[in-house]
C-alpha positions in Angstrom: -12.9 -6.2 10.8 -12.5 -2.2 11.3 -15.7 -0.9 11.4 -16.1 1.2 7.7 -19.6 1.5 5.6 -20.9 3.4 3.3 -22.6 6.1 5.9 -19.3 7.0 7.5 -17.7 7.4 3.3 -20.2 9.8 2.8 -19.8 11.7 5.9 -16.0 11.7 5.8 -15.0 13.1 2.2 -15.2 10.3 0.3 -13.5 6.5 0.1 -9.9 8.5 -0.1 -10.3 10.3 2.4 -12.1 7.9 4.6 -9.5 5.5 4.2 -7.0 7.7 5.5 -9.5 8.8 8.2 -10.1 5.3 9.6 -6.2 4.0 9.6 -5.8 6.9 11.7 -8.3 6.1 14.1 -7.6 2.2 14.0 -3.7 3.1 15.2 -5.0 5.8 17.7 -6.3 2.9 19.5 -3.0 0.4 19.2 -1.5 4.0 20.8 -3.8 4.1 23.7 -2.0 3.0 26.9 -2.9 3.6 31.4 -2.2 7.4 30.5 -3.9 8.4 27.6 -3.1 9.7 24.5 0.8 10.5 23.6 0.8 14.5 24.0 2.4 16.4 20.8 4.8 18.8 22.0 3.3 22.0 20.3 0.2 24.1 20.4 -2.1 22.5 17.9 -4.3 25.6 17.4 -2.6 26.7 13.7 -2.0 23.0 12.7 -4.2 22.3 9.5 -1.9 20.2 7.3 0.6 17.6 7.1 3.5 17.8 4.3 6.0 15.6 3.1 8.9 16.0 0.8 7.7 15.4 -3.1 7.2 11.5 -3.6 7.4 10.3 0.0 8.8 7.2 0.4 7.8 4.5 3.2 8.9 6.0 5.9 7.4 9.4 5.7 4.0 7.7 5.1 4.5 5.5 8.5 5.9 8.4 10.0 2.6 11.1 9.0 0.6 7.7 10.1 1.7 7.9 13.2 1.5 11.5 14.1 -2.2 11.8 13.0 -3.1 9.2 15.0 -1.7 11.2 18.5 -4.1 14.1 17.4 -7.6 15.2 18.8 -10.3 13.7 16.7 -10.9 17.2 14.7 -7.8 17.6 13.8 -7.9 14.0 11.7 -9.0 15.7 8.9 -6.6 18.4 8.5 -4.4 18.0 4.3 -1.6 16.4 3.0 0.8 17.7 1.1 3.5 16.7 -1.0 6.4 19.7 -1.5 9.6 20.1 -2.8 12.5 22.9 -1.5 13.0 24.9 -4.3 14.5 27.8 -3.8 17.4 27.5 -0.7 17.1 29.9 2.1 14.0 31.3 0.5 11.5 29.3 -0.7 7.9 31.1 -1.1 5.7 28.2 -1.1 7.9 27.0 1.9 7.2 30.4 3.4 3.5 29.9 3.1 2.8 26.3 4.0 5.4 25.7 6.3 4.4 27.6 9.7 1.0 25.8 10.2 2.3 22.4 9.0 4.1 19.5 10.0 6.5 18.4 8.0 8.1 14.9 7.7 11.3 13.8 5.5 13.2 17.3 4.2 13.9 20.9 6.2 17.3 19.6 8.4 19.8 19.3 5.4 18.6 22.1 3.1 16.9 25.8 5.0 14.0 26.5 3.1 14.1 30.0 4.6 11.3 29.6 7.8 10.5 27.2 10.3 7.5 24.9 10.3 5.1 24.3 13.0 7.1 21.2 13.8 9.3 19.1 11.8 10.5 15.6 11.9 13.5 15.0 9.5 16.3 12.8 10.1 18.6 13.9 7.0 21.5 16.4 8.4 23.9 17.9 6.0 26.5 16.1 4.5 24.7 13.4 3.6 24.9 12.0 7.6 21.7 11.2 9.7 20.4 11.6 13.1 17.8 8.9 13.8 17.2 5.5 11.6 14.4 7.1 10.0 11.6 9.9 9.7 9.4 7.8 12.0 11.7 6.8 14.8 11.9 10.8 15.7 8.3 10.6 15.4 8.2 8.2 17.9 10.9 9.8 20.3 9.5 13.1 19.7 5.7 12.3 20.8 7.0 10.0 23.6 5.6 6.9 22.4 7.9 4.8 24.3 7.3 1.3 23.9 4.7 0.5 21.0 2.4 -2.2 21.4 3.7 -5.3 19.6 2.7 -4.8 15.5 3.7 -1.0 16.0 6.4 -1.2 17.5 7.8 -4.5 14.9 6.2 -1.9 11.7 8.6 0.5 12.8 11.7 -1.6 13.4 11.2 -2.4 10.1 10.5 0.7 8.4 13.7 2.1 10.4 16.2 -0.7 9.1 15.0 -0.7 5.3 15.8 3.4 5.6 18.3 3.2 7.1 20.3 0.2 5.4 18.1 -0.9 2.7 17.1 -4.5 1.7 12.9 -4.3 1.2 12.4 -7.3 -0.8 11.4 -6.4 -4.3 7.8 -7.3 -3.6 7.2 -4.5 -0.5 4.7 -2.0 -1.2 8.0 0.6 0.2 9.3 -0.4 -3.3 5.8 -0.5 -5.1 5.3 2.7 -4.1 8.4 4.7 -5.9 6.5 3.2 -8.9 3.4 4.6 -7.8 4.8 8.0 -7.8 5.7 7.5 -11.9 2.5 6.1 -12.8 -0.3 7.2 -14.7 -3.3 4.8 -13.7 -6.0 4.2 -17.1 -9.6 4.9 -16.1 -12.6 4.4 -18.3 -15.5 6.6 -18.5 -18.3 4.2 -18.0 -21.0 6.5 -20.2 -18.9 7.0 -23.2 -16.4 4.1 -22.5 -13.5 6.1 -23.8 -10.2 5.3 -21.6 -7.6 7.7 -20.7 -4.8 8.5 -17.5 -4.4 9.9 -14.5 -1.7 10.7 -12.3 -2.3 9.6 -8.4 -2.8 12.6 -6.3 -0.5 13.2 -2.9 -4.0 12.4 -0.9 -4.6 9.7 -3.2 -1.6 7.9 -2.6 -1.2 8.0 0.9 -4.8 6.6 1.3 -3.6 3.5 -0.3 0.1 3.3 1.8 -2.9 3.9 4.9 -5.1 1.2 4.6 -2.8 -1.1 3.4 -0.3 0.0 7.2 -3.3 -0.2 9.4 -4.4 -3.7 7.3 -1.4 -5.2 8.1 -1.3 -4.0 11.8 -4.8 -4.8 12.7 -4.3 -9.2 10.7 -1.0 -9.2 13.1 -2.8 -8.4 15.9 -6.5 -10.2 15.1 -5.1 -12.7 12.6 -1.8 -13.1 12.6 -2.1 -16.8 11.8 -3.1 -15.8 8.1 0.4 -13.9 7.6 2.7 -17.1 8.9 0.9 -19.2 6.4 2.3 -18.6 3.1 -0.7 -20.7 1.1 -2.8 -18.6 2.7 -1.3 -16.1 1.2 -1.1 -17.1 -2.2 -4.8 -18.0 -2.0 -5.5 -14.4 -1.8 -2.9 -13.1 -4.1 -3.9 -15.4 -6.8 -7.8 -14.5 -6.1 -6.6 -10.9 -6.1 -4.1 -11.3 -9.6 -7.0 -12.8 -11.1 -9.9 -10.1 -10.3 -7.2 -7.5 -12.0 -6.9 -9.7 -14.6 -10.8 -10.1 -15.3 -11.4 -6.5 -15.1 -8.9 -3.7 -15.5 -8.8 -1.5 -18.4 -5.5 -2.6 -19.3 -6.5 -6.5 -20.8 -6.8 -5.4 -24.1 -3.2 -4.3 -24.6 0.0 -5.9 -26.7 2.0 -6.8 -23.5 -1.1 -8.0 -21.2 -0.5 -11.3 -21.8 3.2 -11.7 -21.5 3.7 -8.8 -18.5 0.3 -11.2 -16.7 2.2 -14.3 -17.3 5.3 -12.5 -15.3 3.2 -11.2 -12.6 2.1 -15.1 -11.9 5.0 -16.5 -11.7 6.4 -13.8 -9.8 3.4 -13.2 -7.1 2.5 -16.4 -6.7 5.3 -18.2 -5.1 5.2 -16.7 -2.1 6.4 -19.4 -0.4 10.1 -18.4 -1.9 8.7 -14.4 -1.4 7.8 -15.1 2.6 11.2 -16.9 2.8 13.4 -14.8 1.2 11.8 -11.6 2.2 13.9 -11.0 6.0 15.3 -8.2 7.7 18.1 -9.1 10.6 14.7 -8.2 13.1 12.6 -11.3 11.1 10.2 -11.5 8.0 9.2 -8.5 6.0 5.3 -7.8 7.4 4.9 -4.9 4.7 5.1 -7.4 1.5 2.5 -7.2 -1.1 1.0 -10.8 -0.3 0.8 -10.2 3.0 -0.7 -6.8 2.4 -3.3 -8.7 0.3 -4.7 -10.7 2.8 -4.3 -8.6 5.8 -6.8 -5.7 3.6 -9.8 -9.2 3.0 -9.1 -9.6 6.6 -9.3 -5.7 7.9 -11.1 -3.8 5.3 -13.3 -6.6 3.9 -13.4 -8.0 0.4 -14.5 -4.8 -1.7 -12.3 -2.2 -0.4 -9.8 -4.7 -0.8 -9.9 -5.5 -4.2 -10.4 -1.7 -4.7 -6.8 -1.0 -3.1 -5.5 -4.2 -4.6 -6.3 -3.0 -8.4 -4.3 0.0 -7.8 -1.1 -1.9 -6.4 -1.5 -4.9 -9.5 -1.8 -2.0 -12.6 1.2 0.0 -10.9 3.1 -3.5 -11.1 1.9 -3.8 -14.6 3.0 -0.4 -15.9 6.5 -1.1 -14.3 6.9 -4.2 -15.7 5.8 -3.3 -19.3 8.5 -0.7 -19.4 11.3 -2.9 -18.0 11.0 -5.2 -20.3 10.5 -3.3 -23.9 13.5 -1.2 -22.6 16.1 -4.2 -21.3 14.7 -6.0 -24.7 15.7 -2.6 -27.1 18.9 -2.1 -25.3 19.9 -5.5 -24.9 19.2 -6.1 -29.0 20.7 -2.9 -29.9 24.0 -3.1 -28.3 24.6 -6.6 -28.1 26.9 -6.5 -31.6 28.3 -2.7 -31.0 30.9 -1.0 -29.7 28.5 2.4 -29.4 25.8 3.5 -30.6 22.6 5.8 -30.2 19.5 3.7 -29.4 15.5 5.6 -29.4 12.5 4.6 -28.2 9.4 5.8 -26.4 11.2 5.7 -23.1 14.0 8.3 -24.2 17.5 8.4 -26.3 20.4 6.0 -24.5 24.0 6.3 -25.8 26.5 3.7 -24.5 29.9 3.0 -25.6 32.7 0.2 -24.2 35.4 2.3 -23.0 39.2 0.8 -22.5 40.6 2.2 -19.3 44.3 2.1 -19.1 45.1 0.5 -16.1 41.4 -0.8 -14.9 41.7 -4.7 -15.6 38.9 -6.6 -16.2 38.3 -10.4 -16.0 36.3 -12.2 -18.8 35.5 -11.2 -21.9 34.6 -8.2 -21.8 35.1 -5.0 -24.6 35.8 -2.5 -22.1 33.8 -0.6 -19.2 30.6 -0.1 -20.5 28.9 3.6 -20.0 25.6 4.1 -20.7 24.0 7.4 -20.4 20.1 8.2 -20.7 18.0 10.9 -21.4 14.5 9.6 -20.7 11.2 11.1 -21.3 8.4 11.2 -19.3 7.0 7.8 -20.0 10.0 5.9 -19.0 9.5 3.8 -15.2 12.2 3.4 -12.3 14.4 3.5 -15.1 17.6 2.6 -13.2 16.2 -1.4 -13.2 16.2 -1.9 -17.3 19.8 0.1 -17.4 20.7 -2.0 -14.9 19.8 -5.1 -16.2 21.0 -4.4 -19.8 24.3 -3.8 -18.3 24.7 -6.8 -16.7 23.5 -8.9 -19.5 25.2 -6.9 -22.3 28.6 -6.6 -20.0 28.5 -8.8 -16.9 27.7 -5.7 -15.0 30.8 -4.1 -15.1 30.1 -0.1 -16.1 27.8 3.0 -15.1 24.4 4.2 -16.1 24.3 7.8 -16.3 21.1 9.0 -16.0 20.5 12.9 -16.8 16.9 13.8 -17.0 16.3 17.0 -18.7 12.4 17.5 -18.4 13.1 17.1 -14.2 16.2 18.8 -14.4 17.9 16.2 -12.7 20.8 13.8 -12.6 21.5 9.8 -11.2 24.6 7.8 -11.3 24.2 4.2 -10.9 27.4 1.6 -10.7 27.5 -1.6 -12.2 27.3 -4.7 -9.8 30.9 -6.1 -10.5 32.3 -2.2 -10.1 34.7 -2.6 -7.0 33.4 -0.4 -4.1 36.6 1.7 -3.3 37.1 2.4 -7.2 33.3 3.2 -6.8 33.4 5.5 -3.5 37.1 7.4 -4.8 34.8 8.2 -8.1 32.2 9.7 -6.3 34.5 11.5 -3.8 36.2 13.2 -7.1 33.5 13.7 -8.4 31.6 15.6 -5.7 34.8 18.0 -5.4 34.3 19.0 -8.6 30.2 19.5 -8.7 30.5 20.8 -5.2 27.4 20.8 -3.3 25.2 19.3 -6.6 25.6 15.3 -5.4 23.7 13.5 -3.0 25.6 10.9 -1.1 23.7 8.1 0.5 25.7 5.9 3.1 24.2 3.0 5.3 24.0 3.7 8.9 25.4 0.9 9.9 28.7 0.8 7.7 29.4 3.8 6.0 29.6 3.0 3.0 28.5 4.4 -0.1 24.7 3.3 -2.0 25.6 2.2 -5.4 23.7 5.5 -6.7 24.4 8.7 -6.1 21.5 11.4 -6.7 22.0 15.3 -8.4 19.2 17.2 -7.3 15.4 15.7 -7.1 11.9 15.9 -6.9 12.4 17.4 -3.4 15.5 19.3 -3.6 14.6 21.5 -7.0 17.2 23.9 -5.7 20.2 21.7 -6.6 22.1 22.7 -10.2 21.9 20.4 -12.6 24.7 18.6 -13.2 27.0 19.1 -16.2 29.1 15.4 -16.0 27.9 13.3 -18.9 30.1 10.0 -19.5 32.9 11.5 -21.2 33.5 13.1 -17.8 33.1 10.0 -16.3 35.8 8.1 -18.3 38.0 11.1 -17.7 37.7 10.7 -14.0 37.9 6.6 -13.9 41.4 7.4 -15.8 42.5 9.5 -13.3 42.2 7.1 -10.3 43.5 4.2 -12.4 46.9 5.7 -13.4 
């Protein structure tokens, strides 16, 4: 077990930021090889923060992970930040944060008007990249060379779900874009009154820490414990049943139903362990295997700690999944369009005919949907998603323009063929030059079914003005 009490919490800032602390130190020991500690190629002396772009995914966490763990001891405790660009070429928070940070996932594709101290970013403009991930320049930067065995298989796996996708559903890299949405209920244990929080940056990236170095330290001290998939489920179903007993959240209209999902979902992990592979081997980063590696590294207490965090995200994803797909799904299932509100936002949708765009089945046309959440609504792409496929056998686009971000998504439906798709988003980009994101996997090419306007790190970008009128317009252009 990594060697954690209560004596080095209190004289490290706190269980967050002890958590943190420790992982560090717990991978600056797998990094230890005949010649010392990997050097860092720049003066340290004005280092005193990390940043990463706003709502860091998997790889920026491994990648900041790594780097703290090749610095001196006294510089371990130095911030984390979360930042967005967002003003290009001249960015004043950039301008005052940047020069004694290092900064991990945004800086190559977009100027933010000043260097920073040293940056690891593998986005280049265009869309393209220049290394797998955040953390493989990380690792060629600081000379690490060949990792030790868990290390160097974390990374091969961080790289290929970054750079291609395919992170099983149930990997805490997918947990964690929920994580950034969610607003966690506390209760006051004096007055007993509940209310919600949003995870801080510092906050977050404790949990993505401990739940790294966990997984690191059962491969190399247990590693029997993640081949064995009922050992697995023994501890999620310990775990799913501790959240069950005692989070805040048991009194609610959905508990029931949204518990009953997260059982039969979480606790077949014999079809999770199976399924879950990358062309490398299994997923090590999955949430049951997470689970027992933090009883095995941690101990039981901080483990349950972490764990309550991970179940309630789950929760609050799932409760919103399913009283959206249900709405939408009810609401359109006898129309041709409509207007449908709820808590979650306003969603139009209509079954357009396209002249020249044939369609198999049964289907009333291409189906658009366009949404305008609010605040409340969760990874909202996966109920649009869904209700298109049930209402329309996935054959359509979810527009998703987000006026409280300032921020647009397109999404295509599953049976949408992928040259219509990529000669849509090519028009598309020429006329909202510079405002769309393009992601393409490394390997092939080819376009993500999404493409992204603007962001939570890239505030810079102009909203854009397409809505699905715009869209039909285009899809009858390139069907003529």
């Amino acid at each position: 077990m990594i060697r954690f009490n209560q004596d080095y919490i209190d004289s490290n800032g706190g269980i967050i930021h002890s958590l943190s602390k420790k992982s560090s130190q717990y991978l600056r020991y797998l990094l230890r090889n005949k010649k010392g500690m990997p050097k860092i190629p720049v003066s340290l002396v004005k280092l005193d923060r990390t940043i990463s772009h706003t709502h860091p995914h998997l790889d920026e966490y491994f990648a900041d992970l790594l780097f703290r763990s090749c610095l001196p001891s006294h510089k371990l405790d130095i911030d984390f930040m979360e930042m967005g660009i967002q003003t290009k070429g001249n960015d004043l928070l950039c301008q005052a944060y940047w020069p004694n940070a290092a900064v991990f996932g945004l800086g190559s594709a977009v100027s933010s008007g000043v260097n920073p101290l040293i940056l690891f970013d593998e986005h280049v403009q265009n869309g393209g990249r220049q290394a797998y991930s955040c953390s493989q320049l990380v690792a060629q930067d600081l000379n690490l060379g060949e990792l030790r065995w868990p290390l160097k298989q974390l990374l091969n796996e961080v790289n290929e779900i970054d750079a291609k996708g395919g992170a099983h559903a149930q990997h805490i890299g997918n947990i964690i874009k929920t994580a950034h949405q969610v607003r966690l209920t506390f209760e006051n244990s004096r007055t007993n009154e509940r209310y919600q929080e949003w995870l801080t940056a510092e906050w977050k990236k404790s949990l993505m820490d401990a739940s790294i170095s966990a997984v690191a330290f059962c491969m190399v001290n247990s590693n029997d414990k993640l081949e064995n998939s009922e050992e697995i489920k023994r501890s999620v179903v310990a775990s799913l049943k501790y959240f069950a007993d005692h989070t805040a959240l048991k009194g609610e209209p959905s508990f029931s139903k949204v518990l009953s999902w997260m059982k039969n979902s979480y606790h077949n992990q014999k079809v999770v362990c199976s399924e879950a592979r990358l062309s490398r081997g299994s997923q090590q980063l999955l949430l049951g295997k997470v689970c027992v590696s933090l009883e095995v590294a941690w101990g039981e207490q901080i483990a349950r700690l972490i764990m309550m965090h991970f179940w309630e995200i789950i929760y609050h994803g799932q409760v919103c999944y399913l009283e959206l797909l249900a709405g939408l799904s009810d609401f359109f299932k006898d129309k041709k369009d409509g207007v449908y509100q709820s808590v979650y936002g306003v969603y139009s949708g209509n079954f357009a005919v396209i002249p020249g765009m044939r369609l198999p089945g049964n289907q009333k046309g291409l189906m658009l949907i366009e949404a305008e959440p609010t605040p409340s609504m969760i990874a909202g792409n996966r109920p649009l998603g869904s209700a298109l496929k049930v209402l329309n056998d996935g054959y359509g686009f979810v527009l998703i323009r987000d006026s409280f971000k300032c921020v647009s998504a397109l999404f295509k439906g599953t049976k949408i063929d992928q040259d219509l798709w990529e000669n849509l988003v090519d028009l598309l980009c020429s006329r909202e030059q510079g405002q769309w994101h393009v992601v393409r996997n490394m390997k092939t090419g080819r376009y993500a079914p999404y493409i992204l306007n603007g962001g939570a790190a890239h505030q810079h970008v102009v909203q854009s003005e397409i809505d699905m009128k715009s869209i039909a317009s285009l899809l009858q252009r390139l069907t003529k």
